[in-house]
N, C-alpha and C positions, 0 to 999 in steps of 0.2 A: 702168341707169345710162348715160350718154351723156358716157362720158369714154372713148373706145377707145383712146387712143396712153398712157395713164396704166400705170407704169410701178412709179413708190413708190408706197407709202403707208404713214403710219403715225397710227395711233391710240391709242398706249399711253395706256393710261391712263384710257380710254373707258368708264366703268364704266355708263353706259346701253346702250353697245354689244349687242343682244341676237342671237339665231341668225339670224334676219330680217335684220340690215345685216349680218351675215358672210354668207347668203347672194348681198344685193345687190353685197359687192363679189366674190364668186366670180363673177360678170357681166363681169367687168374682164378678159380675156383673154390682152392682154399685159404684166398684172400680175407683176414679176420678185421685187419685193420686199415683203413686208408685214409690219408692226411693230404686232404686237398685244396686248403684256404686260398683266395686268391689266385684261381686259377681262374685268369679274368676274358676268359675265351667261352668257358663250357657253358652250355643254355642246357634246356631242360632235356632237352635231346641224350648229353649225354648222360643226364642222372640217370633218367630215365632207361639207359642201359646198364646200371647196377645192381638194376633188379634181380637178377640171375644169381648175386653173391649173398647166397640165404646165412653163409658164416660168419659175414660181415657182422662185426662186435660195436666197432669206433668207425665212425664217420665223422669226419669235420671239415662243410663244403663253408666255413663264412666268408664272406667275401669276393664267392663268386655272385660278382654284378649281373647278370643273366639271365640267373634262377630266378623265376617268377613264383606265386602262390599253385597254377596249376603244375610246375614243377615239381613241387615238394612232396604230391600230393602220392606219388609214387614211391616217396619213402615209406609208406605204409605198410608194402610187401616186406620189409626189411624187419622182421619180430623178432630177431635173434641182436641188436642194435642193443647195446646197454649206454652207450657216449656218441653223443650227437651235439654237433657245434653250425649253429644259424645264424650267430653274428653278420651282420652287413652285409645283407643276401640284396637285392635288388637295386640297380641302379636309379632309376627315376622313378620306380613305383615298390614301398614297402611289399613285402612277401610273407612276410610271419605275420598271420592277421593268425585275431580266433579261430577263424574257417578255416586256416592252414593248419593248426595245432589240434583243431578238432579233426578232421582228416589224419593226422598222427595217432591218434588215440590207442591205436590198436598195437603198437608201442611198448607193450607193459613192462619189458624188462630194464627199459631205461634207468639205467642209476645217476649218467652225467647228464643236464640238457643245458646249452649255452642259445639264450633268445637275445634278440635285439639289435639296437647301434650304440658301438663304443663312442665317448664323447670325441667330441670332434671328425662322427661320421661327416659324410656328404649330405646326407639327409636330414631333414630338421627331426626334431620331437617326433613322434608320430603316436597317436591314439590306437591304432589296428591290435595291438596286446593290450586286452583290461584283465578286469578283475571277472571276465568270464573265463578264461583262460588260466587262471589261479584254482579259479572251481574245479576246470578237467584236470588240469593236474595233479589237486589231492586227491581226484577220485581214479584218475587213470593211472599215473607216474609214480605207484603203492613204493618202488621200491629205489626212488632217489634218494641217493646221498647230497647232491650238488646239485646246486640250480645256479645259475648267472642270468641278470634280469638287468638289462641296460638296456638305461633311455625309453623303458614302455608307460603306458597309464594304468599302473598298479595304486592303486590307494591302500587307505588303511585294513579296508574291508576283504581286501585282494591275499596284503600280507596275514591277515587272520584266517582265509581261507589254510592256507600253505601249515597253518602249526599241525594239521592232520596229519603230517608226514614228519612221524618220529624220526627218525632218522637225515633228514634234509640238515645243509651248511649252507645258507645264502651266500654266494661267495661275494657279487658284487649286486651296487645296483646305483642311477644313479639319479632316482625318482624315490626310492621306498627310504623311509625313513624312521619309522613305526615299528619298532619289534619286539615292544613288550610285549603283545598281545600273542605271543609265540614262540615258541620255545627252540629257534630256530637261532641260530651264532653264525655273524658275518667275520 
């Protein structure tokens, strides 16, 4: 591709988008931000070739059905990442488990993170996000402003973990209910 100072992009929504044009724009170098919800084509394959974009700031893959847990697993190269969006990643098998998020860990400058299924996903409920996941968080994700927690098995204990992060806004959630215990504002 022969756009080198190209910076955004976003293609939500892209649903011919397949691993081949995620590869072409891993080409893009000084790529800070890419907006790729619903690109209901790409499998791990092509996250997998975004590794290369160490400037990458914003990622937000939800909704590609494809992404499995040993996909994500490759986000972990990505340290320069302050906004990442997980929403309704896997089609017939959750993706965002603890194991996935613990494999993020390395992470740290994360300030946005979006976990989960918006009501009305395809998928039911799912257990794979607890209240261990809550733990890494306040101790990995020092410098979140934003969390979005939809549809996981967060308990009360989960949302007490999170008050360790002064700065945190729960934006949504649609299981957590409990925030006195935390100095956190939805």
């Amino acid at each position: 591709m022969n756009l080198p100072s190209l910076a955004s992009l976003n293609i939500s929504g892209c649903v011919a988008v397949t691993d081949i044009g995620v590869m072409m724009i891993a080409q893009l170098s000084n790529l800070t931000s890419l907006e790729m919800p619903w690109c209901l084509k790409v499998t791990n394959i092509g996250l997998s070739a975004l590794t290369p974009l160490t400037k990458l700031s914003n990622l937000n893959i939800s909704g590609c059905q494809l992404i499995t847990e040993h996909g994500l697993a490759c986000l972990a190269s990505l340290t320069n990442l302050r906004r990442l969006g997980l929403l309704n990643l896997g089609y017939s098998k959750v993706c965002v488990t603890d194991a996935a998020l613990q494999k993020l860990s390395s992470l740290t400058k994360l300030e946005s993170l979006n976990v989960g299924l918006n009501i009305g996903s395809m998928q039911p409920f799912h257990k794979a996000v607890t209240d261990a996941s809550m733990r890494l968080v306040s101790s990995s994700f020092k410098q979140l402003t934003q969390l979005g927690l939809m549809s996981l098995d967060i308990s009360d204990e989960g949302v007490k973990m999170l008050s360790q992060l002064n700065k945190l806004q729960v934006r949504a959630s649609y299981t957590l209910c409990y925030l006195a215990a935390c100095t956190c504002s939805i």
